[in-house]
N, C-alpha and C positions, 0 to 999 in steps of 0.2 A: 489521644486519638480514640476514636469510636469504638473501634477493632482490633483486639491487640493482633489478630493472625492478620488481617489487611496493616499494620502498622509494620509489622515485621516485613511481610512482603514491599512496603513500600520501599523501605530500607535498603532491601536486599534491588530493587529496581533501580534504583538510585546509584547504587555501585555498580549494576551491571552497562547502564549507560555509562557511565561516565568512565569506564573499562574499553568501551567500545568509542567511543567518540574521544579520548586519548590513541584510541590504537590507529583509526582512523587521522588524527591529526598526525599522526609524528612518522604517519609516512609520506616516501614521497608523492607528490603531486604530477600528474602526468599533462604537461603544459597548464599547468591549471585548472584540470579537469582531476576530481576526487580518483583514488587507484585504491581501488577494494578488490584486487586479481588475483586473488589467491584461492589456492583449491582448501575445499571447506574438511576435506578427508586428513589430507597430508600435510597442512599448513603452508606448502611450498609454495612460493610465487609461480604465477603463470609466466611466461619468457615469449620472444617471437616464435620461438618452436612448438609455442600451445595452439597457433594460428587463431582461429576467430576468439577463443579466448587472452591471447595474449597482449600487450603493450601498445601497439599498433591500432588497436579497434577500440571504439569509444562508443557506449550503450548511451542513446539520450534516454532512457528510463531511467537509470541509476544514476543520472546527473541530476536529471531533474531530481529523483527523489531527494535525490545526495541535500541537494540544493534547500529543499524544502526541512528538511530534520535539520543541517547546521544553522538556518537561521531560528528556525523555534526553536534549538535547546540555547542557543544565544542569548536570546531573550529568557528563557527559563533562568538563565545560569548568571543575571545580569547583575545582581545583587548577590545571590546566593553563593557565586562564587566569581567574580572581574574576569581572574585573569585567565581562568577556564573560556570565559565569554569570551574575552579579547581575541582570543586563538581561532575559537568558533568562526567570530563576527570576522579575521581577516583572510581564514581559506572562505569563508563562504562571498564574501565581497569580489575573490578573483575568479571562481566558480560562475557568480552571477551575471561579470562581464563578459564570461565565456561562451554562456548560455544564449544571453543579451548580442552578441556581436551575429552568433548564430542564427537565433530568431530576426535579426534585423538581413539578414544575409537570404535568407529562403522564404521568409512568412511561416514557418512551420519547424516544428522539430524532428528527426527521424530517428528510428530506431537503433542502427549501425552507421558508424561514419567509418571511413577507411584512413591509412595513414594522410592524407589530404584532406581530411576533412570533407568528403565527399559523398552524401547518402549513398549504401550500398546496399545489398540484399543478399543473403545466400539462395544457391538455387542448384540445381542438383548437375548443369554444367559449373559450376563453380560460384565464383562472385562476380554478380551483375552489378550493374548500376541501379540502385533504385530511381523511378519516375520521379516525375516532379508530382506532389500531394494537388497542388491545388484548390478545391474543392473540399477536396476530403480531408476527412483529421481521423488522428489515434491515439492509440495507447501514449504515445510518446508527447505528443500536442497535451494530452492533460495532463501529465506529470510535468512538463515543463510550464506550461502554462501556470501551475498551483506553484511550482518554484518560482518562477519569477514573478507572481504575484507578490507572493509573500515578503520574498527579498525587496522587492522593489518598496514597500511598505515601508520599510527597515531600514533600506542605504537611499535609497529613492525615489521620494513619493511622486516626483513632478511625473515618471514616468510610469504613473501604477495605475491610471487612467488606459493605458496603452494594454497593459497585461488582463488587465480586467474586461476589457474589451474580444483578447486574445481568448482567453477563459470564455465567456459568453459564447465566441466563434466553433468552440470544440462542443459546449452545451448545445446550441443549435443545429450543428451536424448529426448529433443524437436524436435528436428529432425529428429532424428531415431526410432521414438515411444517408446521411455522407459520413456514415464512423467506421470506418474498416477497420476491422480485430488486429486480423492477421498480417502484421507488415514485412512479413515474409514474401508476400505475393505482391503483383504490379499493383502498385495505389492508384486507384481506376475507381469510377462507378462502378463498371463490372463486376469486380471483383468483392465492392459490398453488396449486390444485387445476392449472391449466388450466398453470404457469406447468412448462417443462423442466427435467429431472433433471441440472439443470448441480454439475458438482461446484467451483465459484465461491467459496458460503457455506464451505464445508468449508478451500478457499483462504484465505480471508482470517481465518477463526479461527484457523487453523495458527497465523497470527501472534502471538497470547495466549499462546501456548504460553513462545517466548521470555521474554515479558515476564514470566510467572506464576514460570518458573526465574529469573530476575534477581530476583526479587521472593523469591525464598524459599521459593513456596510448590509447588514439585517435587508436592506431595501433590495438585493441580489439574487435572495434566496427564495423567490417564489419558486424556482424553479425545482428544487427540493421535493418541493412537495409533492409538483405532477409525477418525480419518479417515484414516491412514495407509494402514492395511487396508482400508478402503472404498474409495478412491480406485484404490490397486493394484491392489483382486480387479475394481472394477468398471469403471471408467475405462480401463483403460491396453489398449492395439490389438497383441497380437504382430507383427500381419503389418509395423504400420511404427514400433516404438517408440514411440509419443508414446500420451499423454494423450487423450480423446476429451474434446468438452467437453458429449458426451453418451451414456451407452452405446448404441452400436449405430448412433450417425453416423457421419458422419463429417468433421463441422467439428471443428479444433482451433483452440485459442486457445493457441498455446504461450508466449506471458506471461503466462499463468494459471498453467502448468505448473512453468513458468520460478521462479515466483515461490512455486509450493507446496514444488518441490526446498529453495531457501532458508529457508522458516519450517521444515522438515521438519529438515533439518541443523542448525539451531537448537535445535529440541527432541532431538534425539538425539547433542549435541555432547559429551555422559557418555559415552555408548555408543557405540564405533567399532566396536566386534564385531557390531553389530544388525545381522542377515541384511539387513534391507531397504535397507540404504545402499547395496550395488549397484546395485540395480534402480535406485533414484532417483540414483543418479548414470549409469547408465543413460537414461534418460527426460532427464534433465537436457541429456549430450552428445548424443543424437539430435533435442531439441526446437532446438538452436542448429545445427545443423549442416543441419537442415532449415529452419531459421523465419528464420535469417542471409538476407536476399535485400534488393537495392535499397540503400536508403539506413540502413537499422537493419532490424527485425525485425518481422516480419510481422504485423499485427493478429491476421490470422482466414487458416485454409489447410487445405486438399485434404488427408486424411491419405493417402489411395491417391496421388494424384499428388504432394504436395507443393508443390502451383502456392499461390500467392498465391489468397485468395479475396473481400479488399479490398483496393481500392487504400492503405488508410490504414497507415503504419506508428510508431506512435504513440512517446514517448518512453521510458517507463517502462518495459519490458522489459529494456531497455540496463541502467539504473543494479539493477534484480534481479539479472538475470545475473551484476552485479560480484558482490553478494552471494552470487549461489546456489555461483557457479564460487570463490568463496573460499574458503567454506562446506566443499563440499563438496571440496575441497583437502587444508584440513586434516585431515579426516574419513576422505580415503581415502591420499593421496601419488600422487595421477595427472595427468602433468602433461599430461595432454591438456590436465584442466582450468585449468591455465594457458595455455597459447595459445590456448583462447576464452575466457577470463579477458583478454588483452590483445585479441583481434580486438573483442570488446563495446568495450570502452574507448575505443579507436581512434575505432567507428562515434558512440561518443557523444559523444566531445568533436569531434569534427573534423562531425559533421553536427548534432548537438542543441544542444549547449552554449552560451550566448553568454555569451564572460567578461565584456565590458561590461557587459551588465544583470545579470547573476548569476543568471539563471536561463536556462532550453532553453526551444526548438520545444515546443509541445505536439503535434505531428504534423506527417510529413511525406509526402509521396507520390514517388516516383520521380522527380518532376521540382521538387520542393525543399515548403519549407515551407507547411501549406494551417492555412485557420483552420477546423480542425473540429478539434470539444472530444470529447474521448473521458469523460468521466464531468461537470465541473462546469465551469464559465469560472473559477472562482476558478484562478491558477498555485499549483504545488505547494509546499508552506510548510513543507521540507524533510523531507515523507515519504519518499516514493519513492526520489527522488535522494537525500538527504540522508542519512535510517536510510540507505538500499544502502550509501552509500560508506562508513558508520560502520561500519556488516558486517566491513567489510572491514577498515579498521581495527585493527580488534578483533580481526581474529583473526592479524595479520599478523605478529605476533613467532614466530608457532608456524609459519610458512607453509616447506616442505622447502627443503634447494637442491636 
């Protein structure tokens, strides 16, 4: 291998997934829906006494994702390891129809479903019913959408015409203002009308992009690129490098940032001559070299000052980084981004990580581990972590001395 510090770390990747995607397999299954319920502090499972985190409630975020990571380490594991696959490929084949029966049931995915399987919402009378989406799409529509693209690819293809279509539908909402963030609130026009010009949606379809080129269909991903351009001409702050996570704030979220550099170097991994690899490997070394503070990487922060602007510094950024700093590695040959390629790594395994249970902290603050949930209570069911470090992976036979 190239590197022997990247060769060690791949190793050590290598174990960590497959730690976490056994711990995940060999639990139970909650009707067929992946159960990652466990509190990330105390290891103890969640129970009906946790309420919205507990047994009863079903996150479409973490299904989808769930969904999208067992079928690509499936395939990753398909030679390399069967009967690892095997196990993979058959929670992820009852997942898929779980998704699938759902998506055929509303046209949409939702955030919370309640013990009925019923989109719901919390709300400070209690739990409401959530609206019907309609129109609008979210957070939840693109993680499921990119799962059952993917799956359907894999178990199948007759219906992956259908997903890719589905997929397309949450891209076009991003365009035309139908993507509400916040699916806490009534899914309404309204409610995207009112809701900030965060360039977030834009982030997290990047992600399809990859998936759409593993998949073949290279002819998908024009789209890619207007976020690329969008992002760049309207997002990005000369005075201090980074990403705004609004034009014209000046709050960043540089694991937003963090995390668009990497799907971004994904779709442009044909193309190493593409003017724009600079600039995003740019944005990329000034979002770590600013966002690096405390115990991992900064929620939310000052672009003028670069102070911290939450105490929370949440997990997921760390295992990006692997990815973006790999990514963007190959793509340019600057070993800057190898040593915060190894500085990230460091802060993850030696502050997030817990080998024992095989998964991380979901956040920590300056003075160690807190239980605040940065998007769902369900732990991560080897997206974040799990895709980051297969990133890397993946690209590491190509990686310079």
């Amino acid at each position: 291998m190239a590197n022997t510090w990247v060769a060690k770390a791949i190793s050590r990747y290598d174990c960590c997934n497959r730690d976490t995607l056994n711990w995940v397999l060999a639990r139970t299954t909650l009707g067929g829906f992946v159960n990652t319920k466990v509190n990330a502090l105390s290891g103890s499972e969640y129970t009906r006494r946790s309420g919205l985190r507990g047994p009863d409630f079903t996150y479409g975020w973490i299904q989808g994702r769930a969904l999208e990571a067992l079928v690509v380490f499936a395939r990753h594991y398909h030679t390399i390891d069967p009967k690892l696959s095997e196990r993979l490929t058959e929670t992820a084949q009852k997942l898929y129809q779980n998704l699938a029966d759902l998506h055929a049931r509303d046209g949409h995915a939702y955030f919370l479903y309640g013990p009925d399987f019923q989109p719901i919402r919390p709300s400070p009378n209690g739990i409401q019913p959530q609206s019907q989406a309609g129109s609008i799409y979210t957070y939840s529509d693109a993680f499921v959408a990119k799962g059952l693209f993917v799956a359907s690819c894999q178990f199948d293809p007759s219906q992956s015409g259908r997903y890719l279509a589905y997929l397309q539908s949450v891209i076009a909402a991003i365009e035309t203002g139908r993507f509400q963030m916040d699916e806490a609130q009534i899914l309404s026009v309204e409610s995207v009308d009112i809701e900030p010009d965060d360039f977030g949606p834009m982030m997290i379809l990047m992600g399809a992009a990859g998936i759409l080129h593993q998949a073949g269909r290279e002819d998908e991903t024009a789209f890619a690129d207007r976020f690329i351009n969008d992002v760049l001409t309207r997002y990005f702050d000369p005075e201090s490098g980074l990403l705004l996570n609004i034009p014209g704030h000046d709050t960043c979220n540089v694991g937003h940032a963090i995390e668009f550099c990497g799907f971004a170097f994904e779709h442009l991994a044909t193309r190493p001559d593409d003017p724009r690899i600079e600039q995003l490997i740019s944005i990329l070394v000034r979002s770590l070299e600013v966002g690096i503070q405390g115990p991992g990487i900064a929620l939310s922060l000052s672009a003028k000052s670069g102070h911290a602007i939450s105490p929370y510094y949440p997990w997921w950024p760390l295992p990006e980084a692997i990815r973006a700093c790999s990514r963007g590695l190959k793509l340019s040959n600057d070993m800057h981004l190898l040593e915060l390629w190894k500085r990230v790594d460091d802060l993850f395994f030696k502050n997030y990580w817990q080998s024992t249970r095989h998964f991380a902290y979901q956040t920590r603050t300056v003075d160690g581990p807190v239980d605040f949930v940065p998007a769902t209570p369900d732990l991560d069911p080897g997206y974040h972590t799990g895709l980051s470090l297969l990133a890397a992976t993946n690209v590491n036979s190509e990686i310079p001395n």
